[in-house]
N, C-alpha and C positions, 0 to 999 in steps of 0.2 A: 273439199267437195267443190265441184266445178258449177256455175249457173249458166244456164244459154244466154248469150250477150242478146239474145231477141227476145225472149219471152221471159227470160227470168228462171224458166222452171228448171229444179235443182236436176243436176246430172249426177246420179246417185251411181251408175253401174255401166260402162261400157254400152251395151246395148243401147241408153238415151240418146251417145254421142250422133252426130249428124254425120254426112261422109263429105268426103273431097269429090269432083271429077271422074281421078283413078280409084276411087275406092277406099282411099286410104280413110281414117278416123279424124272428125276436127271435131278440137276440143273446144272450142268457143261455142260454138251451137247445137243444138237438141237437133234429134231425127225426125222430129215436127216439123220446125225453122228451116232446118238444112239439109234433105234429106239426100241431094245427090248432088252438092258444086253448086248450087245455088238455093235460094230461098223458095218456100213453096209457094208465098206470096211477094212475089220482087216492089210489086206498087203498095202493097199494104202499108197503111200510114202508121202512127204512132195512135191516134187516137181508135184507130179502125183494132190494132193490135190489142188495148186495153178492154174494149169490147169482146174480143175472141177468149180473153182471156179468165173475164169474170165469173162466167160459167165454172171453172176450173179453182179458184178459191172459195168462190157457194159450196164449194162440197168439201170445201179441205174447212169448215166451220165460218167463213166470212158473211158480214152482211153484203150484201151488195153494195152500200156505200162505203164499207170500209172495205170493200176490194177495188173500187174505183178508186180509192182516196191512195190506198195503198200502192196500188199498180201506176200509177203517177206520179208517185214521188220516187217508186224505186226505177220502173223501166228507162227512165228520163237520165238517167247513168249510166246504162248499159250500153255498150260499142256499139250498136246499130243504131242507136237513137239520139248519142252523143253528139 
């Protein structure tokens, strides 16, 4: 399974994937992150992304400090952030 190099969140099914420009399918980023050839947010920082983000593991069972703990150590990996 593939992860968005932005956000982390697992690309489980074609549909996640982001698009290119022409249309085509890029498998590096989500249809959040990437949704047409470029980023939905171009200036959004690293720390501003962690925040968009935490919302989104509160419901997958996190605390809030262990989605800010967690989303820090793993985003900090990922090609956009790298």
């Amino acid at each position: 399974m593939d992860f968005c190099q932005s956000c982390g969140m697992p690309m489980e099914s074609k549909e996640l994937y982001g698009k290119n420009k022409d249309g085509s399918i890029n498998t590096e980023y989500c249809i959040y992150c990437y949704p047409s050839g470029e980023f939905n947010k171009p200036n959004e920082t690293f720390e501003e992304m962690i925040e968009t983000c935490i919302p989104f593991m509160i419901k997958e069972g996190f605390t809030e400090g262990q989605a800010r703990e967690h989303l820090t150590n793993e985003l900090k990996n990922l090609k956009r952030w790298a």
